[in-house]
C-alpha positions, -999 to +999 in steps of 0.1 A: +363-069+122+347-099+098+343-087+060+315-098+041+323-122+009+305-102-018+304-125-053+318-106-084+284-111-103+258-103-078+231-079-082+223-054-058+191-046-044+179-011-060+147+008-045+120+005-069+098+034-048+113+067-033+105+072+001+076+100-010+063+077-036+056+052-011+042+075+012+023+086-016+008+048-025+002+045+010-020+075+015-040+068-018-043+028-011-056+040+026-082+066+007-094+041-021-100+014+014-113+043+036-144+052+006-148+014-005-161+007+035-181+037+030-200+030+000-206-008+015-218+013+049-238+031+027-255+004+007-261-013+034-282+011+051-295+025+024-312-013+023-323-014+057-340+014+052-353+004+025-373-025+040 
């Protein structure tokens, strides 16, 4: 067995996001993408037809 050689003064690593906040940032990020292609879809046929 090899132990690790921790320093006195280092800083561990906390979680910044829960695993349901992240989950939660994911699902909103992939909404806000998922309308933003449809409003560009949208504008751009509502140009074509347009013409």
């Amino acid at each position: 067995m090899v132990r690790m050689n921790v320093l006195p003064k280092s800083i561990e690593r906390r979680s910044l996001l829960s695993v349901s906040e992240s989950l939660q940032l994911m699902l909103a990020f992939g909404g806000f993408t998922l309308t933003l292609i449809t409003t560009i879809v949208a504008i751009l046929n509502y140009k074509d037809k347009k013409k």
